[in-house]
C-alpha positions as CSV (number, residue, x, y, z in Angstrom):
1,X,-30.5,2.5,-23.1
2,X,-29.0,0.6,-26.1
3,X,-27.7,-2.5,-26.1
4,X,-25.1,-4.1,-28.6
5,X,-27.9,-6.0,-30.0
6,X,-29.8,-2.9,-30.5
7,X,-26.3,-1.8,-32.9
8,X,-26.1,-4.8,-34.2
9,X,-29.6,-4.7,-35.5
10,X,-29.8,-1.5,-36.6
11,X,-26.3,-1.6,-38.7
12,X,-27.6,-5.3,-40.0
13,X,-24.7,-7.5,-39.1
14,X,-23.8,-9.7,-36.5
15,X,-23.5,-9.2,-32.7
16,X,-19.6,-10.4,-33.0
17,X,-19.2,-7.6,-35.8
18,X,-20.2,-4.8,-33.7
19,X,-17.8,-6.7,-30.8
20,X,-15.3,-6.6,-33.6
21,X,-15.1,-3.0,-34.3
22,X,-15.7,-1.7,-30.6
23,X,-12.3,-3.5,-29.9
24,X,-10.2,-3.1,-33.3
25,X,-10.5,-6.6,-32.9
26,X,-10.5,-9.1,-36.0
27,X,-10.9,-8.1,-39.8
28,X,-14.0,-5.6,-40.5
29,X,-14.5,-4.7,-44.4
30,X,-14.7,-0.8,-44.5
31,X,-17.8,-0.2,-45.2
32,X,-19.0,-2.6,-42.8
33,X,-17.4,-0.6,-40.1
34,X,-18.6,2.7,-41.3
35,X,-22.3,1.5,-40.7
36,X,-21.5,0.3,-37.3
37,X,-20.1,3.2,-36.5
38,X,-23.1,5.0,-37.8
39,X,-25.5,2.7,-35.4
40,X,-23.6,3.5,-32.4
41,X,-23.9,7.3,-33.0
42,X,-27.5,6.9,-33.9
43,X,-28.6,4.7,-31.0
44,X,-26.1,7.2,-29.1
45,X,-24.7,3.8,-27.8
46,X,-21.9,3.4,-24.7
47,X,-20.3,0.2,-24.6
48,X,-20.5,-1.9,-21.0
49,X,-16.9,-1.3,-19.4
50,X,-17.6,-3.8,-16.7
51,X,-18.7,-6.6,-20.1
52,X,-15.5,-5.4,-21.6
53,X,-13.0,-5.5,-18.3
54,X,-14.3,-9.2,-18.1
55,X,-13.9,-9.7,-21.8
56,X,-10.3,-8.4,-22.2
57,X,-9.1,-9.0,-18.7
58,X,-8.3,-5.2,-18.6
59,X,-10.2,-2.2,-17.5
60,X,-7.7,1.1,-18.5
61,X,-7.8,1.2,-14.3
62,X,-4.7,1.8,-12.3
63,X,-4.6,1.5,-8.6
64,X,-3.0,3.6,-6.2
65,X,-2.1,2.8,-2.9
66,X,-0.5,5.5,-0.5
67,X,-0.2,5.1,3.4
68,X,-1.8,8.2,5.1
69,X,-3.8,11.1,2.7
70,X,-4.2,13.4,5.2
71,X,-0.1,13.7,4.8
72,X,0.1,16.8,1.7
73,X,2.9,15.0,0.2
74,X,0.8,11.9,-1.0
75,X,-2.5,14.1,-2.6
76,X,1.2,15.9,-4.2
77,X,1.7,12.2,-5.7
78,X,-1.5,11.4,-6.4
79,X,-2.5,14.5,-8.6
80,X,0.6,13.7,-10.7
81,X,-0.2,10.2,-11.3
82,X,-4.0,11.2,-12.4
83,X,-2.5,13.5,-14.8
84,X,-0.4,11.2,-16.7
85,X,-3.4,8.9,-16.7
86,X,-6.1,10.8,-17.8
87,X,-3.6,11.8,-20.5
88,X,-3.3,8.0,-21.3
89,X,-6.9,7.3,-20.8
90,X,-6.7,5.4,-17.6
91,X,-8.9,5.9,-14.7
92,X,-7.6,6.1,-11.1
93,X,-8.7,4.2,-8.0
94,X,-6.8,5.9,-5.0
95,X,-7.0,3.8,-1.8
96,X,-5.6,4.8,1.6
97,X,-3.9,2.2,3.6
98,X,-3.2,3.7,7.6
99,X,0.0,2.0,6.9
100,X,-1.7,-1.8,7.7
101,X,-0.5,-4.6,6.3
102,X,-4.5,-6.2,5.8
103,X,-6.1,-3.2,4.2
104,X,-3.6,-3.2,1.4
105,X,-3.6,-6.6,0.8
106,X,-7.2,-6.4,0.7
107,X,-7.3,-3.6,-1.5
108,X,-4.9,-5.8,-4.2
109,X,-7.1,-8.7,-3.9
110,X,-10.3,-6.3,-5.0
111,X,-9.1,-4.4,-7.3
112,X,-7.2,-7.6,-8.9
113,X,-10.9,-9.1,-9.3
114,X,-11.9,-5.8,-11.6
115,X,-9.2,-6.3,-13.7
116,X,-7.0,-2.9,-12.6
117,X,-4.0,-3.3,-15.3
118,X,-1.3,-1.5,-12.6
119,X,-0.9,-0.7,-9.2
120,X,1.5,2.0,-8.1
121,X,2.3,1.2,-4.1
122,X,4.2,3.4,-1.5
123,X,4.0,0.6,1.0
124,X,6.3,-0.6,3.9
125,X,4.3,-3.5,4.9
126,X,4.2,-5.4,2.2
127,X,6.3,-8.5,1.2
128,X,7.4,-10.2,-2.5
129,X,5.2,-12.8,-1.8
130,X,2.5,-10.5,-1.5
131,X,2.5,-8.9,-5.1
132,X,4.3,-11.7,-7.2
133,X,1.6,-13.6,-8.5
134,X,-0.2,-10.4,-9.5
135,X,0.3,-10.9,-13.4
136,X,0.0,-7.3,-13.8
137,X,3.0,-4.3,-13.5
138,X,3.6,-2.7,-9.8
139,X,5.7,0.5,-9.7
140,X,6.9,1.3,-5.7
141,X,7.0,5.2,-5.2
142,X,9.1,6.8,-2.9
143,X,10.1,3.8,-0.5
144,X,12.2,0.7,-1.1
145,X,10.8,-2.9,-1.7
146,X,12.1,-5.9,-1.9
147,X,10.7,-7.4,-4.6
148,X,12.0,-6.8,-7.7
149,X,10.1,-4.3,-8.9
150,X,11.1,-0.7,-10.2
151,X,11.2,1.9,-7.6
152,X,10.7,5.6,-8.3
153,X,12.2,7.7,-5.2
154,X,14.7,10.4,-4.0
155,X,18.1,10.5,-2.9
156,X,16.6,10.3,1.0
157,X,19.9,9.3,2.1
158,X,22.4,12.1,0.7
159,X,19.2,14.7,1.6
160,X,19.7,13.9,5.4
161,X,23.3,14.4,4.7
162,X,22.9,17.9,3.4
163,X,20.4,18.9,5.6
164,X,22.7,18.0,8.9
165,X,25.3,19.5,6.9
166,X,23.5,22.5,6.6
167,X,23.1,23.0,9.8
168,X,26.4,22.7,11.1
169,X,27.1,25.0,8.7
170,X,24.9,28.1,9.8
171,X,26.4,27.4,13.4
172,X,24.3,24.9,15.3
173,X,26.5,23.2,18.4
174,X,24.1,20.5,19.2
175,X,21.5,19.2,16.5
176,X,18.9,16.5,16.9
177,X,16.7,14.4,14.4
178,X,13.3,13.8,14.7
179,X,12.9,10.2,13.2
180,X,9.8,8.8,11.2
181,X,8.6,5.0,12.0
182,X,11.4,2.4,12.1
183,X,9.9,-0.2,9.6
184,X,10.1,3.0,6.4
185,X,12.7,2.6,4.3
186,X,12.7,6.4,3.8
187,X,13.0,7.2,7.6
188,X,16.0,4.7,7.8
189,X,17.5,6.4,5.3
190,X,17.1,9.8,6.3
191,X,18.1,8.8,9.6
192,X,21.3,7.0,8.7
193,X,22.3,10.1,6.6
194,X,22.1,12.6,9.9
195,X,24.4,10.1,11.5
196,X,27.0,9.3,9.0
197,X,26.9,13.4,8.5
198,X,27.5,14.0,12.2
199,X,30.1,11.1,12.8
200,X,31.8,12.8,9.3
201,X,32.2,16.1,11.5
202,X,33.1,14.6,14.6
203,X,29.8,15.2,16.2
204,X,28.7,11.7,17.2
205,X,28.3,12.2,20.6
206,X,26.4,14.8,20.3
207,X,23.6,12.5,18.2
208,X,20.0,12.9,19.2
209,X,17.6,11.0,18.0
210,X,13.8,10.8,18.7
211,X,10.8,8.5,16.8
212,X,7.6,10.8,15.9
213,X,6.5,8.4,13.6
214,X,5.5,11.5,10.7
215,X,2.8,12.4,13.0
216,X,2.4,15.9,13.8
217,X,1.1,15.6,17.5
218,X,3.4,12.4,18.6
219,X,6.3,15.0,17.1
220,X,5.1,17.7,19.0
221,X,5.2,15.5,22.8
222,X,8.6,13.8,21.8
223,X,10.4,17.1,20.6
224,X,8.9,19.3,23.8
225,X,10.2,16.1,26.1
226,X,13.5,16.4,24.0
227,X,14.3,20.4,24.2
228,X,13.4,20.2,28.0
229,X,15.8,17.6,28.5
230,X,18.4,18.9,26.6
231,X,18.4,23.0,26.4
232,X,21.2,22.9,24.6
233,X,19.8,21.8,21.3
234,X,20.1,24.6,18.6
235,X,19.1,23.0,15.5
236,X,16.9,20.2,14.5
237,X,16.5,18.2,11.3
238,X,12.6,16.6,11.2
239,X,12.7,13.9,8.2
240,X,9.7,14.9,7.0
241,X,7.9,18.2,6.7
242,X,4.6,17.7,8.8
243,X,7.2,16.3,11.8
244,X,8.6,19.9,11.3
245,X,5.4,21.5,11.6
246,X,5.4,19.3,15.2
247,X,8.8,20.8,16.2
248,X,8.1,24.4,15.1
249,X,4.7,24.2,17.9
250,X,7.0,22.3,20.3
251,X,9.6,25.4,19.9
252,X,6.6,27.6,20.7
253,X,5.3,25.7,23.9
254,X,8.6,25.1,25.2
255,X,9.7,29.2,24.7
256,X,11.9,28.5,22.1
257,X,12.0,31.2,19.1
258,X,12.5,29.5,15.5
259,X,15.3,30.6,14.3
260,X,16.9,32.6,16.8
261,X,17.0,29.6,19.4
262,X,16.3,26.6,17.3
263,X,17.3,25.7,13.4
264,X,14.8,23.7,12.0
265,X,14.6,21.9,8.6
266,X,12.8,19.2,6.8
267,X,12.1,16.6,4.4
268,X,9.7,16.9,1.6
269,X,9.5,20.1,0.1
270,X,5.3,20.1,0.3
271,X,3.4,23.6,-0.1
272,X,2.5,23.2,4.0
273,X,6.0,24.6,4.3
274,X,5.4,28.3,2.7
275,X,2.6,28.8,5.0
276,X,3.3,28.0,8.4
277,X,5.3,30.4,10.3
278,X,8.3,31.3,10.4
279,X,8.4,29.7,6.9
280,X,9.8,25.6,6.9
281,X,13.5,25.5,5.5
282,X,13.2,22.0,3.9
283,X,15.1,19.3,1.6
284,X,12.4,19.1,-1.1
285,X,12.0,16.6,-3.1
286,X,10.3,16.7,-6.9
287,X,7.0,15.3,-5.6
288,X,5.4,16.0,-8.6
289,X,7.8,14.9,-11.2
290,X,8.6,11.5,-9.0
291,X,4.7,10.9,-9.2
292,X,4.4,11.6,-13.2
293,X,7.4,9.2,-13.9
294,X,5.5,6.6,-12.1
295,X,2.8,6.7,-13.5
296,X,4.7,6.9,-17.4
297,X,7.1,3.9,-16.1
298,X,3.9,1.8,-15.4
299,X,2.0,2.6,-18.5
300,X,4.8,2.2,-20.5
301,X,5.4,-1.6,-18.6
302,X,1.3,-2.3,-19.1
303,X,1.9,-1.6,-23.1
304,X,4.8,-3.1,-23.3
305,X,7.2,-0.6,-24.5
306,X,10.1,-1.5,-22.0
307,X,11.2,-4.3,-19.5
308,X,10.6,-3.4,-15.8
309,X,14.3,-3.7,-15.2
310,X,14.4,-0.4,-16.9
311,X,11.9,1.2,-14.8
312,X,13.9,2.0,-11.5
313,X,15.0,6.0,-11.2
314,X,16.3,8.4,-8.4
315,X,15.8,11.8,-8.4
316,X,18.0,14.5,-6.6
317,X,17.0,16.8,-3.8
318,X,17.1,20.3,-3.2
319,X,17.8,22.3,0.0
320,X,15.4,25.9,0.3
321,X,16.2,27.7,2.8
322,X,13.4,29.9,4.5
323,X,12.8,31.6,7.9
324,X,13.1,28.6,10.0
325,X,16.5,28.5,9.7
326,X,19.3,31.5,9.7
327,X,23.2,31.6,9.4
328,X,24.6,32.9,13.5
């Protein structure tokens, strides 16, 4: 394998020279550069990325950090991302975080010592004082943090709204919510919009509220434990989609027919939701386009061609109706 010495050599000019041209780095005389250029497709030679990352402190490397893959909307997220960066030339490192506090801070300290020149984080563990001595431009996706970085997300909030809304719309009496984890900014805020909604239409004391933690099976138990409890439930809103998927089996075990029984909607808007069945009525976000304008915010921020103070944006939500739900 050639070495730079090797181009060097063979083009008759100084190590630095070669160096000089690889990284439009420094004045090189035309010709000059036309002969290096020559040596390297001679000697068919690829320059060391790992000599370079620790030469320019940068590696064209962006790092991903999402809480659960085995959730469709995050692989939804992380496609979109790799697109915008493979059009920029920039590699991805996507790391999975089980929602713990230690593995992503670990994963920021490692990829910090390669040089990553980004990280895009949908994290509701960490803190400012965990990411502010970075030196390098962090984008938070979908959830709120407190630091003052720019945060691409939805409008979780006025979703919950119009999904309760919905509901009470097609004629359910008595609607619950299935909750995600208390510490996500997005399950607080879908939460707190299927309140407001129901005290809005003087439903408040007919509030139901249970935590399955955007896991399918915990949804399942809760919502069974819920609809035995409480028969009179006729619609439910699941903030997010694969706590829907929990409901609809809970529906089935408890001999409850979706829709005819139960209404149930939720949060997301992921391609799981066409293919279960009945078919998921849902409040979709634009996963795709939420993870593309990450990833353009943060390349734009790593070259410099705006402040970060420009970077936040909020993208609207759309209600699809399907078979889960039905007008009585």
């Amino acid at each position: 394998m050639a070495t730079i010495r090797d181009v060097a050599k063979e083009a008759e000019v100084s190590v630095a020279t070669v160096s000089r041209v690889l990284n439009s780095n420094g004045y090189v005389n035309e010709d000059t550069r036309k002969k290096v250029l020559a040596a390297i497709q001679a000697l068919n030679y690829t320059p060391n990325s790992v000599a370079r990352s620790l030469y320019k402190k940068s590696s064209k490397t962006i790092g991903l950090i999402v809480p659960d893959i085995k959730n469709p909307f995050f692989p939804e997220l992380a496609r979109a991302v790799e697109d915008v960066l493979n059009k920029n030339n920039y590699t991805l490192i996507l790391c999975n975080s089980d929602e713990k506090a230690g593995k992503e801070k670990e994963y920021i300290e490692v990829l910090k010592q390669k040089y990553v020149d980004g990280f895009i984080i949908v994290t509701s563990t960490l803190t400012a004082s965990d990411v502010d001595g970075l030196n390098v431009p962090i984008i938070s996706l979908d959830r709120i943090f407190e630091s003052n970085v720019p945060i691409i997300a939805s409008k979780n909030y006025e979703g919950a709204r119009k999904a309760t809304r919905y509901l009470i719309d097609i004629g359910c009496k008595k609607i619950a919510h299935i909750r995600g984890p208390l510490h996500i900014s997005t399950a607080d805020d879908r939460c707190f919009g299927y309140y407001d909604e129901m005290e809005s239409n003087g439903m408040l004391e007919e509030t139901l509220i249970a935590n399955g933690s955007y896991d399918i099976k915990k949804t399942t138990e809760v919502t069974k434990e819920l609809l035995l409890n409480n028969p009179d439930v006729d619609g439910i809103f699941a903030g997010n989609d694969v706590m829907a998927v929990g409901v609809l089996k809970a529906a089935e075990q408890t001999g409850r027919v979706v829709p005819d029984d139960l209404a149930v909607i939720g949060f997301d808007g992921i391609y799981l939701c066409e293919v279960t069945s009945p078919q998921l009525s849902t409040i979709a976000q634009p996963i795709y386009e939420m993870g593309y304008r990450a990833a353009e915010t943060l390349i734009n921020l790593i070259e410099g061609r705006f402040e970060k103070s420009q970077g936040s944006y909020s993208f609207d939500v759309q209600l699809i109706e399907r078979q889960s739900t039905k007008r009585k």
